[in-house]
C-alpha positions as CSV (number, residue, x, y, z in Angstrom):
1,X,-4.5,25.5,-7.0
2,X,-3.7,28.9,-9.0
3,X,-3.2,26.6,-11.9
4,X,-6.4,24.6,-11.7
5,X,-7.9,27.7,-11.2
6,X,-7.1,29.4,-14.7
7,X,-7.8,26.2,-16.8
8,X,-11.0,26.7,-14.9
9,X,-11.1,30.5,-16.3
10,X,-10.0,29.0,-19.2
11,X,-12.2,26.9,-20.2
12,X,-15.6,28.7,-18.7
13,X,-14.4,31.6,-21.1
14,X,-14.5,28.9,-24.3
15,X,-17.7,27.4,-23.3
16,X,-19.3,30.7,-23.2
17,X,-18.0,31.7,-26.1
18,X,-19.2,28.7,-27.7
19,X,-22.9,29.4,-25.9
20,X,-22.8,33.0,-27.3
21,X,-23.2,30.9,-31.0
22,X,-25.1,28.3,-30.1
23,X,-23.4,25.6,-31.2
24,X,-24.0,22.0,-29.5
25,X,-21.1,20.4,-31.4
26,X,-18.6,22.7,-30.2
27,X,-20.1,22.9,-26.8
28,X,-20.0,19.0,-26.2
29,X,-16.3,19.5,-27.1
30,X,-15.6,22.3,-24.7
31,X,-17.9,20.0,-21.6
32,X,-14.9,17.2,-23.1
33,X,-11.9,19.6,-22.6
34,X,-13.2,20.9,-19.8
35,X,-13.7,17.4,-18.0
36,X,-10.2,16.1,-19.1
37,X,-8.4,19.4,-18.1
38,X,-10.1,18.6,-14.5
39,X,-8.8,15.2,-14.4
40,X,-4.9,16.1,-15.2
41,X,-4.8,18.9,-12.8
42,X,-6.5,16.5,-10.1
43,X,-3.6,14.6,-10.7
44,X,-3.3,10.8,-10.3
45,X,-5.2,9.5,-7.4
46,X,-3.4,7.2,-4.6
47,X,-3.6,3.6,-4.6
48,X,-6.0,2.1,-1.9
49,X,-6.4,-1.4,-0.5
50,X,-8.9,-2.1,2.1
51,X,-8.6,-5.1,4.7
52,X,-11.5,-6.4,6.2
53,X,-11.4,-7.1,10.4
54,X,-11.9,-10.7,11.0
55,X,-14.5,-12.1,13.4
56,X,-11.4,-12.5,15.5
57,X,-10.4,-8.8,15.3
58,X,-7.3,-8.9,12.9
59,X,-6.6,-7.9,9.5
60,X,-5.6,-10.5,7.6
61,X,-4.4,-10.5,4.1
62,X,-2.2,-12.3,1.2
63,X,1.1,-10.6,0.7
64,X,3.5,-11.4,-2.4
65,X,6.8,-11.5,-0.7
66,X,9.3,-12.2,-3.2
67,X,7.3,-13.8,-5.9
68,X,5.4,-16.0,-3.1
69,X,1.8,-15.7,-1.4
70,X,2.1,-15.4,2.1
71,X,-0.9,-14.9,4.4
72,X,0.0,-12.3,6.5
73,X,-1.8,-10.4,9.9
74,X,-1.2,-6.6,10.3
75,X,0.3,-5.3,13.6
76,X,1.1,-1.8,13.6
77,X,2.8,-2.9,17.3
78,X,5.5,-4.8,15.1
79,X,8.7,-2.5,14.0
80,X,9.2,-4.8,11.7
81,X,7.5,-7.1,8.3
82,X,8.5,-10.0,10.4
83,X,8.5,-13.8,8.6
84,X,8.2,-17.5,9.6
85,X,10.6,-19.8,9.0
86,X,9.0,-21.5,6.7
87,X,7.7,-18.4,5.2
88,X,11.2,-17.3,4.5
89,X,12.1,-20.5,3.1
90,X,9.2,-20.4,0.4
91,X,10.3,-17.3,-0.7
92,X,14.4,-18.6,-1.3
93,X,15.7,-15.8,1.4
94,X,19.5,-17.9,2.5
95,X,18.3,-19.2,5.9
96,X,21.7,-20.7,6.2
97,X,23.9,-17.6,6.3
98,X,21.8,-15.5,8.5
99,X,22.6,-14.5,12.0
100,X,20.1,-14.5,14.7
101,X,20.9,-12.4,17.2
102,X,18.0,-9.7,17.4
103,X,16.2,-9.8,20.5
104,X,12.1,-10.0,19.6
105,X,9.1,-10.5,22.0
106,X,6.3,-12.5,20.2
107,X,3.0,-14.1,21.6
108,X,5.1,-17.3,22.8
109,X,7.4,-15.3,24.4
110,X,11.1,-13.8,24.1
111,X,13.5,-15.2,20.9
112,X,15.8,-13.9,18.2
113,X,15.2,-12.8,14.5
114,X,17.8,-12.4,12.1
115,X,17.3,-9.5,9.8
116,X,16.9,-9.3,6.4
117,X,15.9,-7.0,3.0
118,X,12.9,-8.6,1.0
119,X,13.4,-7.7,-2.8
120,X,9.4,-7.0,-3.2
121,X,6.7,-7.0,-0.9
122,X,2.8,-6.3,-2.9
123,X,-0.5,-6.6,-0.9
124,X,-3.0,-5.7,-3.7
125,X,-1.6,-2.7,-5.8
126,X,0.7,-1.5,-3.5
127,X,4.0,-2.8,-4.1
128,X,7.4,-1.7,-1.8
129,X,10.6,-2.7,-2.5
130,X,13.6,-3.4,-0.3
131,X,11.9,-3.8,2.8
132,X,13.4,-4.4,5.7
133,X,12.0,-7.4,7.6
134,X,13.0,-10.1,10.2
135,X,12.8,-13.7,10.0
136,X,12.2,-15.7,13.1
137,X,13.8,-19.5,13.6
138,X,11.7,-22.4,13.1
139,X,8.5,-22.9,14.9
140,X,8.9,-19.5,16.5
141,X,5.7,-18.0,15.2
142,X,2.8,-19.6,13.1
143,X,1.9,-15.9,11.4
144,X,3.3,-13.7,9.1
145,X,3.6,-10.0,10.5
146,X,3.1,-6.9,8.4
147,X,4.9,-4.7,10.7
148,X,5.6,-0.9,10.3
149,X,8.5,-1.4,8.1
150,X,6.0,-1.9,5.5
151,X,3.3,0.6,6.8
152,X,5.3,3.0,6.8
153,X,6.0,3.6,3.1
154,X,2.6,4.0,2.8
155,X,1.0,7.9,1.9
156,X,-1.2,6.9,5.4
157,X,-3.2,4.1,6.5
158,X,-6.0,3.8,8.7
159,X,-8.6,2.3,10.6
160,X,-12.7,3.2,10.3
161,X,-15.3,0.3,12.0
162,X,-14.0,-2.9,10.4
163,X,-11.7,-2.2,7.7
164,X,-8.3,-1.1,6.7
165,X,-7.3,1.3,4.4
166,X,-3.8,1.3,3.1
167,X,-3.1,4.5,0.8
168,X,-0.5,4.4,-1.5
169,X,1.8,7.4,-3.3
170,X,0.4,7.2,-6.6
């Protein structure tokens, strides 16, 4: 604050000095300085992505996980990112060698996940790395989770009327 506060003395000194002559050329230059100086010492600004609700009340989206789109649903109730099967398998994660023995409650009831470390998850602009996620056997689950494994290496997210706003560190 103290800082943006004496490039504002700063510069307010040069433009006046530059009003006590009169001279447009060098006062369009100062209005330039002045606006970029603002700009840097704003800092950069956070990267935003906004999800709109469904008509079935969800926010629903296209993630990259690992190179691959994936459609995905949020649910800030899910500790996890969690994956399909066949979600998993798209994106060349080693179904084979994994072990299954997390308990998980889904929408068709109680199963196990095995957990995993997705290279790169991106939904927009916001990209995460080594996220932690689960992967749920075959025909477990028909939908992609965005769980709070992702959410929560966000700057904030949040919910106004019928969107989502995910906020980035910039």
């Amino acid at each position: 604050m103290i800082r943006l506060l004496l490039i504002v003395a700063m510069v307010a000194g040069t433009a006046g000095t530059v009003m006590a002559y009169g001279d447009p050329h060098r006062l369009a230059q100062a209005r330039e300085l002045f606006t970029e100086l603002l700009i840097r010492a704003r800092g950069p600004q956070p990267r935003v992505v906004e999800i709109p609700r469904t008509a079935s009340g969800e926010f629903t989206l296209r993630a990259s996980i690992n190179g691959i789109n994936a459609p995905m649903v949020v649910d800030t109730g899910a500790t996890s990112v969690v994956l399909t099967y066949e979600t998993a398998k798209a994106a060349g994660l080693p179904l084979e060698m994994l072990d299954y023995g997390v308990p998980v409650e889904t929408v068709n009831g109680r199963t196990h996940a095995a957990r995993l470390t997705l290279d790169r998850v991106a939904i927009g602009g916001l990209v995460e790395r080594a996220v932690p996620a689960l992967v749920v056997p075959r025909g477990q689950m028909k939908t992609n989770l965005l769980g709070m494994s992702f959410l929560d290496r966000l700057e904030s997210w949040e919910v106004r009327t019928d969107k989502l706003k995910m906020y980035g560190y910039p």
